[in-house]
N, C-alpha and C positions, 0 to 999 in steps of 0.2 A: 496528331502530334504527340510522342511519345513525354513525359515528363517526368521528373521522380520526388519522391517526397524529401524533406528537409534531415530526415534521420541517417545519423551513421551508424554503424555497429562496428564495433573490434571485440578484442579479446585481450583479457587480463590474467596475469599470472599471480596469484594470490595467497599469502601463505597463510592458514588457521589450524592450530592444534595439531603441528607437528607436521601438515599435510601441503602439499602443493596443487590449488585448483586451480584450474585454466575457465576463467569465467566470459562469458556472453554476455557485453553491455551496448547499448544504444544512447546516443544524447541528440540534443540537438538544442538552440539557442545558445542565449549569452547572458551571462549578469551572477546573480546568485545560483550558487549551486545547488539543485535540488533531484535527491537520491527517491525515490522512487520502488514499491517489492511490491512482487504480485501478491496475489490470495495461494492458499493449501495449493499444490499440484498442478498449476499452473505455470504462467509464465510471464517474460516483460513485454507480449504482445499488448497486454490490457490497459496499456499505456499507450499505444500508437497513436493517438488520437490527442492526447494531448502534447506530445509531442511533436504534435503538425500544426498546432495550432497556434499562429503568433502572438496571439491573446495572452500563454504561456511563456512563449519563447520570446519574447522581445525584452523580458525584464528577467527571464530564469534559465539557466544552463541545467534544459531537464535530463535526467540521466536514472534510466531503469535497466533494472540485469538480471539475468536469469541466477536464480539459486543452484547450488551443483545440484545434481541430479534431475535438472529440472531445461525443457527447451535445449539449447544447443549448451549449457553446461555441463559436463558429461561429470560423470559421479566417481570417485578415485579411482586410478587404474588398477589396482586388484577387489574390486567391491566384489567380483565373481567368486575370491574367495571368502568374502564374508561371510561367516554363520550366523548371525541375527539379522535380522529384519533392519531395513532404512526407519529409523525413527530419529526426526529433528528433536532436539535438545534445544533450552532455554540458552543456558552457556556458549553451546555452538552458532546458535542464530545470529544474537547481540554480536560475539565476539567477530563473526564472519561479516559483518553489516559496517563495524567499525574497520576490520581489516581489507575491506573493500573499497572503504571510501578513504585511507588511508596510500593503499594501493594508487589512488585516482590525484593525489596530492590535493584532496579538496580542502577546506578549509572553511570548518562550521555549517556543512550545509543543511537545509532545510532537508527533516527528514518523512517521508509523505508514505505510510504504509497501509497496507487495506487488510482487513483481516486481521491472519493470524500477523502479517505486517502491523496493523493497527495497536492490538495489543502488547508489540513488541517496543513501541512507541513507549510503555510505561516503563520497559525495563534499562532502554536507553535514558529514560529521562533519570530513572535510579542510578545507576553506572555509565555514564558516558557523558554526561550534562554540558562537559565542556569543549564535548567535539560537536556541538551543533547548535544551530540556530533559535530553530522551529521548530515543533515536532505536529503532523496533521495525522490523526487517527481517524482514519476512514474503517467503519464500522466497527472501532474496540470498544474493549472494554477488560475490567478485573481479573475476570473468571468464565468460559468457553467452555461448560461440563458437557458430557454426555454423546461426542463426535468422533474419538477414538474406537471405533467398531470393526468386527471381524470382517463386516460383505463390502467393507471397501476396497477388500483385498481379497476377492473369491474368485478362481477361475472360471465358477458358471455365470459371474458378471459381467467380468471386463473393464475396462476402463468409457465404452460407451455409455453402459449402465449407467457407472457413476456418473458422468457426463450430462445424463437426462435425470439425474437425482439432485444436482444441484438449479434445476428450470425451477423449482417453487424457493427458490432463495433467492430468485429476481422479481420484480416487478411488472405486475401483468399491465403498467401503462407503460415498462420500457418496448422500444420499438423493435419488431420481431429480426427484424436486420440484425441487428446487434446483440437479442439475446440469442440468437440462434451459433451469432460468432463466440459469445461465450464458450457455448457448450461446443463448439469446437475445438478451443484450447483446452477442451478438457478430454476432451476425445483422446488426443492427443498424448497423453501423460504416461509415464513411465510406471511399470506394475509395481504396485505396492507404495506409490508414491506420494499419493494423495492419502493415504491411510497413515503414513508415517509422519508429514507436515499434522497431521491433524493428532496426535502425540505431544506435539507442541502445544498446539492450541488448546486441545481440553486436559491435560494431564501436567505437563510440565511448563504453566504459564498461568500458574494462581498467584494473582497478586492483592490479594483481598484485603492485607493484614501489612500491605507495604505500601501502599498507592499515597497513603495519607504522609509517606517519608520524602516524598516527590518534592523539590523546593520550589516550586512555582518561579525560581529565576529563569527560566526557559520557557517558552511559551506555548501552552497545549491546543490544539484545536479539534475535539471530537466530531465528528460527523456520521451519524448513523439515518438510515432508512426506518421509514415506516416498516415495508413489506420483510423486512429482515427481522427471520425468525431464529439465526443463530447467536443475532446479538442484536436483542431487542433495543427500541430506543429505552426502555424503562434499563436495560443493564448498562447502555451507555452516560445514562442521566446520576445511575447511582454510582458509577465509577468517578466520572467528571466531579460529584459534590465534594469528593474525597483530596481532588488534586486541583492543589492551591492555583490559583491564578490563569485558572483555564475555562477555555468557551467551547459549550456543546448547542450543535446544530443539529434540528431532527427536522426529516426533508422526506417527500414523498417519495421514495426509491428503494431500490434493493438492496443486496449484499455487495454487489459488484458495480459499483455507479460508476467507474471510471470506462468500463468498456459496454455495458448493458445500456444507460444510457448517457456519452460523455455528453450530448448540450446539455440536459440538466442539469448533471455534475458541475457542469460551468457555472451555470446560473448560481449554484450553491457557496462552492468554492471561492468565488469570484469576490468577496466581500474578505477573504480569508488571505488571502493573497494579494490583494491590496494594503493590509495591515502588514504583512511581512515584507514590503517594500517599502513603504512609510518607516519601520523600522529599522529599515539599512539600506536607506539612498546612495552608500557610498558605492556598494556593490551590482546594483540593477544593472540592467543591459542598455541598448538603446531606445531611445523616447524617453529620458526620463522625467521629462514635462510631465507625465502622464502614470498613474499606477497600471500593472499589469490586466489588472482586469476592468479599467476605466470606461472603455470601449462595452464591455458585458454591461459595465452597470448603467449607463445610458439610454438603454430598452426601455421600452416600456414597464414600469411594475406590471401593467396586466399577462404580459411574459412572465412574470414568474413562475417557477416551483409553489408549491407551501412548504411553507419553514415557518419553525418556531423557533427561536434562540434563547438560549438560557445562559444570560453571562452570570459567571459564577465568578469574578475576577474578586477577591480578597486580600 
């Protein structure tokens, strides 16, 4: 029997910096709105998974989208004349994230970014504070050195190469199902693409000397992996001490836990997403007897992850 899953996809017309993008987004559920970015070079495939899952979708209206250039976002229509190089900017990231969810008429939603998403989470929380709810930083942190390099973008590589360059930024207890789908979304990616998103991340996205200006009235939640050696839990622990009234989760997993391994991820999150319901009962979806991740958390503790939690609320 044929069946299909819960997610829709459209397309959005979105104006940032003068420009007209036509963006590729998916939702599905009901309740609070929550925005959703992939990692450097990727896509909003890495969210498929929680977006099937009613665990998510019964209290949250999740909604993930491709960045231009990026998946079925197609990159300006004269980019063929450009003479520099695709490199993401701090300014165009934020500004495109709020003009997206502007675009979508959402109102405050939870903002869930992974990576260089994650650390974008600080600069939202600096400049935007009043267009959102929650903000989940899945593997940020401050400062991202050392990732802007030439062989991301070498023709005797490819975009395969890179593809099998980011397998030691997962976790060798995620399931090979799933790291192997990674590395197909990365196969995937547009040349020069993943070099340029990563521009953002190690170059223009030092927040070392402003995290401490963050007003903790918005609510942070870190979450970093063990096995992630691009943003260690030690850089997300010393990022988090910095920003007022925020909780950092360090979990056995990689770079990529929403799509490498999403039950983990569940089991993690789940505790995360309960507070941000609890928070704003007026808006949940249906069940609201129940928090979203109530059902997760009824498991057995011998199901669990290992996590440590470091509330740092002040």
């Amino acid at each position: 029997m044929n069946t299909h899953e819960p997610i829709v996809g459209r397309y959005v017309y979105v104006q940032c910096e003068g420009r007209t993008y036509r963006v590729f987004y998916e939702e599905a559920g009901e309740g609070i709105p929550m925005v959703c970015t992939h990692t450097a070079g990727a896509d909003c495939r890495q969210y498929r998974h929680q977006l099937c899952d009613p665990d998510y979708t019964k209290h949250f209206r999740m909604i993930t989208f491709d960045m231009p250039w990026h998946g079925k976002s197609n990159p300006p229509a004269d980019f063929y004349l450009m003479e520099d190089e695709y490199k993401l900017t701090e300014r165009f990231y934020s500004e495109f994230v709020v003009a997206f969810c502007r675009a979508l008429d959402l109102e405050k939603p939870v903002f869930m970014g992974q990576s260089m998403g994650g650390n974008l989470c600080l600069e939202l929380a600096l400049r935007y504070e009043n267009e959102f709810s929650a903000f989940i930083a899945l593997e940020g942190c401050d400062h991202s050195p050392g990732w802007w390099i030439d062989p991301l973008n070498h023709p005797a590589i490819g975009c395969d190469g890179v593809a099998t360059a980011i397998f030691g930024l997962m976790s060798p207890e995620s399931p090979d199902e799933y790291r192997h789908e990674t590395w197909w979304y990365y196969a995937q990616g547009g040349p020069g693409i993943f070099k340029g998103d990563l521009h953002y991340y190690s170059t223009d996205s030092d927040f070392r000397d402003r995290v401490h200006k963050i007003s903790g009235r918005v609510p942070i939640y870190f979450l970093t992996g063990e096995y992630d050696f691009a943003c260690t839990p030690e850089m997300t622990e010393r990022t988090a001490e910095k920003v007022k009234g925020s909780e950092c989760i360090i979990f056995s997993g990689g770079h990529f836990p929403t799509s490498e391994d999403p039950d983990k991820f569940k089991e993690v999150v789940a505790p995360v997403l309960k507070k941000i319901v609890q928070n704003d009962p007026g808006r949940r979806g249906g069940d609201a007897g129940r928090g979203s991740a109530s059902s997760t958390e009824s498991r057995s503790t011998s199901s669990r992850p290992e996590r440590r939690v470091i509330d740092l609320d002040r």
